[in-house]
C-alpha positions in Angstrom: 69.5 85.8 77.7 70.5 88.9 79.2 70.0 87.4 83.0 72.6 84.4 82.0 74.9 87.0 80.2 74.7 89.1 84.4 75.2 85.7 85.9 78.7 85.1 83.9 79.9 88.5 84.1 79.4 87.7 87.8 81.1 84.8 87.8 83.8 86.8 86.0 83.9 89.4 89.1 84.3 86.7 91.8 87.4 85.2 89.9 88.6 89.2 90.0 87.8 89.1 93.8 89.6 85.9 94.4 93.2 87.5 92.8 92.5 90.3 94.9 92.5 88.4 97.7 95.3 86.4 97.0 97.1 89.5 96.5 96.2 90.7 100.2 97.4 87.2 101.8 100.3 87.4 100.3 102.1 90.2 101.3 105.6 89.0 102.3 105.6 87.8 98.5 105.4 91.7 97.7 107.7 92.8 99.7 110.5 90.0 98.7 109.2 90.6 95.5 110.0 94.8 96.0 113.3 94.3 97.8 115.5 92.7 94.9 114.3 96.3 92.4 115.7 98.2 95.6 119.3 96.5 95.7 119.4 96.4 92.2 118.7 100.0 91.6 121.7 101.0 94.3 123.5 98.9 92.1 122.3 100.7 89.1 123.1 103.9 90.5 126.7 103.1 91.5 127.6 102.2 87.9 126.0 104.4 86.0 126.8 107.8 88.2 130.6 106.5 87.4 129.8 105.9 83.9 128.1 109.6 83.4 130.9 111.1 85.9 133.5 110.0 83.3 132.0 110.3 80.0 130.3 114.2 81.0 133.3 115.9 81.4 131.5 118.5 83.2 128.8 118.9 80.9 125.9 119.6 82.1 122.6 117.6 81.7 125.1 115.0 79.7 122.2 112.2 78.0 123.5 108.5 77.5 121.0 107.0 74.6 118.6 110.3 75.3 118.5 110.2 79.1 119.8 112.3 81.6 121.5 110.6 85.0 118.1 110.9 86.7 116.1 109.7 83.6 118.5 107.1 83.2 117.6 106.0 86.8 114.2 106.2 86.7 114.2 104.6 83.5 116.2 101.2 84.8 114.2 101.0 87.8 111.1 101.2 86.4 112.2 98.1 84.2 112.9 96.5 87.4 109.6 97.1 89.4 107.7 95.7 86.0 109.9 92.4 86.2 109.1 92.0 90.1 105.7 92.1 89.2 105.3 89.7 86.6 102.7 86.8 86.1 104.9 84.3 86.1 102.8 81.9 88.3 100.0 82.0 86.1 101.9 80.0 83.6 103.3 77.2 86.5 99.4 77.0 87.6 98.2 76.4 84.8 100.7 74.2 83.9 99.6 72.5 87.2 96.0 72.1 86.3 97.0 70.4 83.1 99.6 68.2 84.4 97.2 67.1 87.3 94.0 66.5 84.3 92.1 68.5 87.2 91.8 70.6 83.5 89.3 69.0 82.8 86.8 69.9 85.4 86.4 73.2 83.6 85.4 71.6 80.6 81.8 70.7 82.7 81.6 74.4 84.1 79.9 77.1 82.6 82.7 79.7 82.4 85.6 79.8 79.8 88.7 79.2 81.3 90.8 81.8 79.9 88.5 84.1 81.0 88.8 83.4 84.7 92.5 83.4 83.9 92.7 86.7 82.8 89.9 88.0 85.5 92.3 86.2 88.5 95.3 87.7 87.3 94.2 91.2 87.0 93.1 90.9 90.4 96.1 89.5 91.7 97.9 92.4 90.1 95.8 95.3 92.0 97.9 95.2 95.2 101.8 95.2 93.3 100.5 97.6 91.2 99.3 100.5 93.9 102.8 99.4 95.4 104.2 100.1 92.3 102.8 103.5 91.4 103.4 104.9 94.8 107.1 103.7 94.5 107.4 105.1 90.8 106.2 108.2 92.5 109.0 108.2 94.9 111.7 108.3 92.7 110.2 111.1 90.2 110.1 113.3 93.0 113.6 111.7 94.9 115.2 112.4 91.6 113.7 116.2 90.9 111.6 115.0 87.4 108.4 115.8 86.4 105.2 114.1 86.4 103.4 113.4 83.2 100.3 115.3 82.7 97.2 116.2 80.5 96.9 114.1 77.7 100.1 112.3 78.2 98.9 111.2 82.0 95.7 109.7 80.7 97.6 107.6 77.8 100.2 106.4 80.4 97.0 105.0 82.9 95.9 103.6 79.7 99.2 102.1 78.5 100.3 100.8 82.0 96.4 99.4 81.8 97.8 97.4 78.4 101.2 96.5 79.8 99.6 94.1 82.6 97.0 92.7 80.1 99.8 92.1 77.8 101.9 90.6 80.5 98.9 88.2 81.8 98.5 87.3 78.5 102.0 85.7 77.7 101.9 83.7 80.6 98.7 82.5 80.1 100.0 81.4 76.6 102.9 79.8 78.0 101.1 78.1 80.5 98.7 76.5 77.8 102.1 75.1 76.1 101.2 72.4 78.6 98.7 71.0 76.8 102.1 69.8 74.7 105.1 70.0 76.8 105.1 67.9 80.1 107.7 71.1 81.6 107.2 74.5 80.7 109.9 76.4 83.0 112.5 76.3 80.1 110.5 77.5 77.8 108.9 80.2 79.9 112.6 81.0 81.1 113.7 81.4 77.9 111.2 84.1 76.9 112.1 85.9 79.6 115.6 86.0 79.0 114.8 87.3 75.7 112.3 90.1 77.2 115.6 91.2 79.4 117.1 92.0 76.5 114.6 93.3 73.2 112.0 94.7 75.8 114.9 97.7 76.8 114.9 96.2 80.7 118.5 96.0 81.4 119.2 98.8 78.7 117.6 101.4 76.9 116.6 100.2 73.1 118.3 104.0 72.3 121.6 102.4 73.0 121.5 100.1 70.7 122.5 100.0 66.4 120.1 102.2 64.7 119.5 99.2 62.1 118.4 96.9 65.6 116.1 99.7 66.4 114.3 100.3 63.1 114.1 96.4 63.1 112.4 95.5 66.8 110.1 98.1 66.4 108.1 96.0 64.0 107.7 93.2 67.0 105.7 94.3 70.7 109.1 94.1 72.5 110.0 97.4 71.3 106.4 98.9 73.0 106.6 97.1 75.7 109.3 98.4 78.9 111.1 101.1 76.5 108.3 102.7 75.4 106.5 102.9 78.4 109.4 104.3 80.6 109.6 106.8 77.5 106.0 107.3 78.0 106.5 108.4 81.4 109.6 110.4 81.4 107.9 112.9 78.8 110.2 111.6 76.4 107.6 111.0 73.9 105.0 113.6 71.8 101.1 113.3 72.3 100.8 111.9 69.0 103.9 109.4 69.3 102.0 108.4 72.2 98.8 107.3 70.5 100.6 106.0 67.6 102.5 103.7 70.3 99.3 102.7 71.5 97.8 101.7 68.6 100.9 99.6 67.5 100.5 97.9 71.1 96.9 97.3 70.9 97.2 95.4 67.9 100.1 93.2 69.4 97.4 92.3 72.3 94.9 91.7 69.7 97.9 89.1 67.9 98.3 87.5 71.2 95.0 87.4 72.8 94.3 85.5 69.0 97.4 83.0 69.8 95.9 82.1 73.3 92.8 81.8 71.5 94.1 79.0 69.4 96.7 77.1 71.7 93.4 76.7 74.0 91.0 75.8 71.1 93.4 73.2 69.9 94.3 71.9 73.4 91.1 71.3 74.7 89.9 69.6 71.4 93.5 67.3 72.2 92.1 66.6 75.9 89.1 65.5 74.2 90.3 63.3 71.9 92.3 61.4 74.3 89.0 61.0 76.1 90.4 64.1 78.7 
């Protein structure tokens, strides 16, 4: 039992290896993928030094929604590097292995789909993620903040950890709508729109009603972009932090159940249609 349990596991690793790789061939998608956070966050920073010019008044360290001009820039391109980064194409293959019933071909192997899935797309993400963190390093010390440390540090790896399983997750959900839906792009594109907005990606969730706020915090949009940039920018206690994580956690747990289901009932559809 144990030998068979090594031999998946394996299997398991050589998907990981296989996103890796992938990851490595395709550099130019990484860098295209990099350049639109970089124009953007000129952008960004062209509005908002106006915006903090006029409403400080010479104040100094003037917040907007709890963030200073720096923060505030850290905080929106963050938000950006997570978007260019994204699993999108996990849904539109999957979608792809439905549509062409070449599905079904993992219905005679001995490995669960979803779990190669999941092991492909971490390993995809292990490149644009180093890019990432060496970037977000960058701009902490371009724009004079502090790193996080101690206790805070390890929760952040942890969280950031979360924030790609959570992220591979969705897609892979999305992806499975297939099994129903002969195109997915609308639907996938409308989620996103709505993650632009409740996840605190184009704005900080501060910024918004008080009521809004003390609602989205009972959904995973509010720990998902916000809090993590909050996370980071030391704008958030030790215990906040865990609390945070625990509220996320059980959000993965939620959705890792979902995928569980869509593929359960899927699979038993392909079946039934003789799939």
């Amino acid at each position: 039992m144990s030998d068979i349990k090594e031999k998946k596991s394996s299997v398991y690793t050589e998907y990981f290896k296989i996103g890796f790789r992938k990851s490595i061939e395709y550099k130019s998608y990484i860098i295209s993928a990099l350049t639109t956070p970089v124009f953007m966050g000129v952008f960004f920073y062209f509005i908002w030094s106006y915006i903090y010019e006029v409403k400080s008044a010479g104040v100094a360290n003037f917040q907007i929604g709890g963030f200073t001009f720096e923060e505030m820039m850290v905080y929106l391109i963050i938000g950006l590097l997570i978007n260019s980064i994204r699993s999108s194409e996990i849904s539109e293959s999957i979608a792809q292995t439905i549509k062409s019933g070449d599905i079904a071909i993992y219905l005679c192997r001995p490995v669960n789909f979803v779990k190669s899935l999941l092991a492909d797309g971490i390993g995809t993400k292990i490149i644009p993620l180093l890019t990432f963190t060496v970037l977000l390093i960058g701009m902490t010390y371009l724009f004079n903040l502090p790193y996080p440390s101690g206790t805070i540090f390890i929760i952040f790896l942890v969280y950031a950890f979360f924030m790609l399983l959570f992220d591979i997750i969705l897609y892979v959900i999305i992806g499975g709508l297939s099994f129903w839906f002969v195109e997915i792009w609308g639907i996938r594109a409308s989620i996103e729109q709505v993650l632009w907005i409740l996840s605190g990606r184009v704005l900080p969730l501060s910024l918004f009603p008080v009521w809004f706020l003390d609602f989205i915090k009972f959904t995973p949009f509010f720990y998902l972009e916000y809090t993590f940039a909050r996370l980071y920018l030391g704008k958030i206690g030790v215990m906040e932090a865990f609390s945070a994580l625990g509220v996320f956690i059980f959000w993965i747990i939620m959705l890792s159940l979902l995928m569980r289901f869509i593929y359960k009932k899927g699979f038993a559809k392909m079946e039934a249609f003789g799939g």
